[in-house]
C-alpha positions in Angstrom: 115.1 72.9 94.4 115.6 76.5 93.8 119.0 76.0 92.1 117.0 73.8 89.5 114.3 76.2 89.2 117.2 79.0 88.2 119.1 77.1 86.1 115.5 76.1 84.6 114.9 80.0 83.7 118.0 80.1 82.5 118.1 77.6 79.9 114.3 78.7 78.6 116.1 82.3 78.3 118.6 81.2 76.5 116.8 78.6 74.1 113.7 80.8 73.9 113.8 83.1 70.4 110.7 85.4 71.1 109.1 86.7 68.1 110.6 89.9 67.3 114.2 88.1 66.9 112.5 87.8 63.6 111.8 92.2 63.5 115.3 92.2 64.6 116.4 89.7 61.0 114.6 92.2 59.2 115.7 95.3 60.5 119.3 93.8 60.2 118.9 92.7 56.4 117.3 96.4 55.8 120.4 98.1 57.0 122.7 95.6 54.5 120.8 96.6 52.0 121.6 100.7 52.1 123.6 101.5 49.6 125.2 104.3 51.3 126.6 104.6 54.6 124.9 108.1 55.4 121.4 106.1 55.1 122.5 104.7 58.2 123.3 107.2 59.8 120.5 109.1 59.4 118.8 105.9 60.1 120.1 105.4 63.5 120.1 109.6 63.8 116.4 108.9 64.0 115.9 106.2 65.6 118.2 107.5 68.8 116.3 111.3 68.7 112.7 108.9 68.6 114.3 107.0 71.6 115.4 109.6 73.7 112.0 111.3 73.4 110.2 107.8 74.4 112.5 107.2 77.1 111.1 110.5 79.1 114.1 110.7 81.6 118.0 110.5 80.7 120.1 107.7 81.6 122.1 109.8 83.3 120.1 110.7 86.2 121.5 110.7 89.6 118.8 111.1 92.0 119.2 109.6 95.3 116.0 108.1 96.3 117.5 106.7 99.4 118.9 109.6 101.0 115.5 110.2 103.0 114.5 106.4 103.6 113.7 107.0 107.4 111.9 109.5 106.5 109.2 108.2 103.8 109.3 105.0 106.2 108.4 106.9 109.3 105.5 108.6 106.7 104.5 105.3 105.0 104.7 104.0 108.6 101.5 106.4 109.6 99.7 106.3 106.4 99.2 102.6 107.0 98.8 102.6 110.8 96.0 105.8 109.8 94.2 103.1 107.1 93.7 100.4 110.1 92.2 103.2 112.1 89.9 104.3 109.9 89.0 100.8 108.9 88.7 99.7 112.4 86.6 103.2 113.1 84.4 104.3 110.0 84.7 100.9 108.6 83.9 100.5 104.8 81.2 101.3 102.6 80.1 97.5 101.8 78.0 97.1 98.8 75.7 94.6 98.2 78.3 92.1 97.5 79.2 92.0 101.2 76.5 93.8 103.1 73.6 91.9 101.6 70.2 93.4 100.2 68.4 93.9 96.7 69.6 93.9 93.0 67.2 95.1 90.0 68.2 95.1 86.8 65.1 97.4 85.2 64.8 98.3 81.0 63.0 101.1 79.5 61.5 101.5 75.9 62.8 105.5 76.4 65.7 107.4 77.8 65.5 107.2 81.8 65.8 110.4 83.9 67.8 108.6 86.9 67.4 111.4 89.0 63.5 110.8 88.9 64.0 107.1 89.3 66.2 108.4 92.8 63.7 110.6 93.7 60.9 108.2 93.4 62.5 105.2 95.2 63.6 107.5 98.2 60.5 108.5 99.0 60.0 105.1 99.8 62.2 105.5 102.8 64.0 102.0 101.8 67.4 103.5 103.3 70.5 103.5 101.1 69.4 103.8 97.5 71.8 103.7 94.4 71.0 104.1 91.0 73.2 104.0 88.1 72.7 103.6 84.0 74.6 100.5 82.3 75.3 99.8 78.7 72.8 102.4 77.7 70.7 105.6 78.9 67.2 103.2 78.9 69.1 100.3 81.2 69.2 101.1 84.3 70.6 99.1 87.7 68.9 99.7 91.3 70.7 98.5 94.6 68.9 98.7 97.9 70.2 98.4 101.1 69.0 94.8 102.6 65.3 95.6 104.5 65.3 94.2 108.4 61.7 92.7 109.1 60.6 94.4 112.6 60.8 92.5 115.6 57.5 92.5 116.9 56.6 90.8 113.9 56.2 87.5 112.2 57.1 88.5 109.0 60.3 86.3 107.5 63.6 88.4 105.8 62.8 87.2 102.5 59.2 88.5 102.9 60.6 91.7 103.7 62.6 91.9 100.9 59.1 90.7 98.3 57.8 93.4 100.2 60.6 96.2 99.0 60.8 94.6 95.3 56.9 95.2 95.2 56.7 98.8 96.7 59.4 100.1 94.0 57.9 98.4 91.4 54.9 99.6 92.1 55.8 103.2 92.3 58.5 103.1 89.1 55.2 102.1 87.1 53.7 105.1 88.5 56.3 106.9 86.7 56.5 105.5 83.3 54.9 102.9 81.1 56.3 99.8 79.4 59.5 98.9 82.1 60.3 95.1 82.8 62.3 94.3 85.2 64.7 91.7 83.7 66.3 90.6 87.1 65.6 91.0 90.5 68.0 89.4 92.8 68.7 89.2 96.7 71.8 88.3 98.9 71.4 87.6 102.2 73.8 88.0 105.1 74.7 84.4 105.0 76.2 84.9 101.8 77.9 88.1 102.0 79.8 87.0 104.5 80.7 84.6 102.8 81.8 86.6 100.2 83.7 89.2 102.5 85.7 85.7 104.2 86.8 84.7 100.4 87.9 87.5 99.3 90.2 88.7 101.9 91.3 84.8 101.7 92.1 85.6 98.0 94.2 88.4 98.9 96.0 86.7 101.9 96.6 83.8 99.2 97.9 85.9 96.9 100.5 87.7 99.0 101.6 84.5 100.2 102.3 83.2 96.6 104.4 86.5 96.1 106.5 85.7 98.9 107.1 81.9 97.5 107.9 83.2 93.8 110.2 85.7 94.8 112.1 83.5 97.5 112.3 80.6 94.3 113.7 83.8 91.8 115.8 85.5 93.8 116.8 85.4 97.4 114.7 85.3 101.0 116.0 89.1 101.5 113.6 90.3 98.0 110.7 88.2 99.2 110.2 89.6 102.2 111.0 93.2 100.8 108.1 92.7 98.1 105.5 90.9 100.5 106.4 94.1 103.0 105.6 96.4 99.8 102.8 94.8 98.6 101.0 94.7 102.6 101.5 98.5 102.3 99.6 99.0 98.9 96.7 96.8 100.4 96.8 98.4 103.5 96.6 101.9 101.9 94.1 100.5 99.2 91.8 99.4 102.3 92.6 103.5 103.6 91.5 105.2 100.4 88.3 103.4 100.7 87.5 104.1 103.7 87.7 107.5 103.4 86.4 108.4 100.5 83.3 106.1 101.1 83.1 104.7 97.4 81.2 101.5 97.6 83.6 98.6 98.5 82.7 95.6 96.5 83.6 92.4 94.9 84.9 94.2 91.9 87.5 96.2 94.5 88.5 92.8 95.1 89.3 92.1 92.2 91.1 95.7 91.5 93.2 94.6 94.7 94.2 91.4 93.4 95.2 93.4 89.9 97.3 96.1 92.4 99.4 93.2 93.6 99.9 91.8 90.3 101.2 96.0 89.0 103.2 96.3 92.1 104.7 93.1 91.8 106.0 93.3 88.6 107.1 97.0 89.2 109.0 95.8 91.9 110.5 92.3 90.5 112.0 94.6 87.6 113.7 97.0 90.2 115.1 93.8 92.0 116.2 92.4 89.0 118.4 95.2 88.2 120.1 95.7 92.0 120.6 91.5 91.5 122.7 92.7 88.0 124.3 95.1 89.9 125.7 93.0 92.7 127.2 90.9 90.6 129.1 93.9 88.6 129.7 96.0 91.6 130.7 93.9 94.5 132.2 96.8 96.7 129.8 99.2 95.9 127.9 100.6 99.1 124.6 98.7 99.1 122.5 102.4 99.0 124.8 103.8 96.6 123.6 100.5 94.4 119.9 100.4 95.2 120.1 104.3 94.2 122.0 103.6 90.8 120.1 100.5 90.3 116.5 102.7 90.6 117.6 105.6 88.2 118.2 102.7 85.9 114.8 101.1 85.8 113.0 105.0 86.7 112.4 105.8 82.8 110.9 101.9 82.3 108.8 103.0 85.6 107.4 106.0 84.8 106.7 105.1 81.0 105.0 102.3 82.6 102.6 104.4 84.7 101.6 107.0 82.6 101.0 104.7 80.1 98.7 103.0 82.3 96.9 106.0 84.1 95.9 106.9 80.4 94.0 104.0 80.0 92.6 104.2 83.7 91.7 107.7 83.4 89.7 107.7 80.4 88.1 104.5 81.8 87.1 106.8 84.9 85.3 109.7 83.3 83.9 107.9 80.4 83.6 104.3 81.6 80.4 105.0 83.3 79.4 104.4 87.0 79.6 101.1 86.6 83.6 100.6 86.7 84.2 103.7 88.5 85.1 102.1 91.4 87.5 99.9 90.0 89.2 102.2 87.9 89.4 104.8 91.4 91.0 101.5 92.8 93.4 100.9 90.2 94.3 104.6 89.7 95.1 105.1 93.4 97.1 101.4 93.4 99.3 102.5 90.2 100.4 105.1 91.7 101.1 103.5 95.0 102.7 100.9 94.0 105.2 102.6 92.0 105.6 104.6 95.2 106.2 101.2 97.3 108.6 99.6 94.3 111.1 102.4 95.1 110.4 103.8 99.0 109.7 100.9 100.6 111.4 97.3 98.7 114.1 98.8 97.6 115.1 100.2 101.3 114.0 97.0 102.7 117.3 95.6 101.5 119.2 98.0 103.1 117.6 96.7 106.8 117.3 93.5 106.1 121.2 93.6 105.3 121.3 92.1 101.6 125.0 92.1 100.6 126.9 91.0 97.5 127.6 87.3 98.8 123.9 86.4 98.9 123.6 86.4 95.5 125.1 83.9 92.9 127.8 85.5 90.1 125.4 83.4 87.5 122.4 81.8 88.3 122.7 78.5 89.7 126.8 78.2 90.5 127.7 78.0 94.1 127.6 81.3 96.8 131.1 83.7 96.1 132.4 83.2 99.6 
């Protein structure tokens, strides 16, 4: 089955004429049509100067990222095993999502001075209060902590929680004239729960379909090297929210699943290359390869990333409060997972003793011997 699947990819890479073939036709029939050969040159003069600029590291670099493997494991090693103890001890900052409590969604006919709304609601003494502006500055979004009934009395959860809705709406008309409150929701512990057992389900599942992709594309030796990667990003993910304390919600989930998917491909790219390079250099020490094979692929990495932080970062200080979370979660996982593609799969192969005759000369023929 995973012969067919190869030869399968090979014959749609083969037969496949993506769309800039066509760029390529043009470019091809501009050049034919110079009508002297220093046009050309100065053509290609350019085009090699723009190049080398993009390409932000030389192809010549010779940096040997493996020399210090024990020790980056040994460091990744306590990093992770410090992110389970601060999970398992300080625990995370739930939101809603997962802890349970109240949602209101309030509009104003004017500009809203949030840190009068604050004020106002935590005088209440409601507990853990957040208040944040959304879309624009007369929208604003209200999360309180869920509100236990006491037990000496007969009043029901959901009573409790009529009981909160009324107090701050009460006191926020106080305050100014003319708000409606366009939704007011609850979630119960029930259903946080729920929501805390299907997300980390959604994770597990998709860690689990990494391992089965990468065993079908390349060898056993990659999957488990990229599933071992990909544990420590979500591991260290799992760390950087519990120590920061930023609000650990359904929309982290989400920025986890996205992490996997970054890291992933990252790493895929990187193995692709040290596959190429096994077939070319068959007696080549396997760290000498991994370390030619990663200065390769390092300008595509690092082009990668920045171009990515960019976007991340300017979706952090201008996004609003809203997606601040996310964006800290995808910041923090673009850079760890370029960290993992090269510390931690890459030497994976070394101890998990990958050698030349484990992988095909071309996809689907039979194993050299």
């Amino acid at each position: 089955v995973r012969d067919a699947f190869r030869n399968f990819s090979v014959r749609v890479a083969r037969d496949y004429q993506p769309p800039y073939l066509g760029l390529a036709s043009k470019i091809n029939t501009y050049f034919t049509s110079m009508n002297h050969p220093e046009d050309k040159d100065n053509f290609l003069s350019l085009y090699q100067e723009t190049y080398d600029a993009v390409k932000m590291v030389s192809p010549d670099t010779k940096i040997r990222f493996l020399k210090n493997r024990i020790i980056m494991l040994v460091f990744s090693s306590l990093m992770v095993l410090a992110s389970i103890i601060l999970f398992l001890t300080q625990g995370l900052n739930k939101g809603i999502d997962f802890e349970g409590g109240i949602l209101m969604e309030v509009g104003s006919p004017e500009a809203v001075d949030l840190k009068v709304f604050r004020d106002t609601i935590r005088s209440l003494g409601l507990g853990d209060v957040q208040i944040q502006s959304f879309g624009t500055d007369t929208d604003v979004l209200i999360r309180i902590e869920r509100q236990t009934p006491p037990e000496d009395s007969d009043v029901s959860d959901a009573d409790a929680q009529q009981v909160a809705v009324r107090l701050v709406q009460g006191a926020l008309n106080d305050q100014m004239e003319g708000l409606s409150y366009r939704r007011v929701e609850f979630v119960g512990p029930k259903v946080s729960g729920e929501l805390i057992v299907s997300g980390f389900m959604s994770v597990g599942f998709a860690v689990l379909a990494v391992l089965v992709y990468i065993w079908f594309r390349f060898e056993w030796h990659f999957g488990v090297g990229a599933v071992v990667a990909l544990i420590h990003d979500v591991l260290l993910t799992i760390g950087f929210f519990s120590i920061t304390g930023l609000e650990f919600n359904l929309s982290i989930i989400a920025a986890i699943l996205t992490i996997i998917g970054y890291s992933l491909n990252d790493t895929v790219v990187v193995y692709d290359r040290v596959r190429e390079n096994l077939r070319k250099f068959h007696k080549m020490p396997l760290e000498e390869l991994l370390n030619l094979s990663l200065n390769q692929t390092l300008s595509r990495t690092l082009m990668t990333s920045v171009s990515t932080l960019l976007a991340l970062f300017s979706l952090f200080y201008f996004g609003g409060a809203v997606i601040q979370g996310f964006t800290a979660a995808m910041i923090w996982g673009v850079f760890v997972g370029t960290y993992s593609s090269v510390f931690i799969a890459a030497p994976m192969l070394i101890y998990l003793k990958l050698r030349s005759s484990d992988v095909s000369l071309q996809t689907g023929d039979k194993r050299t011997p």
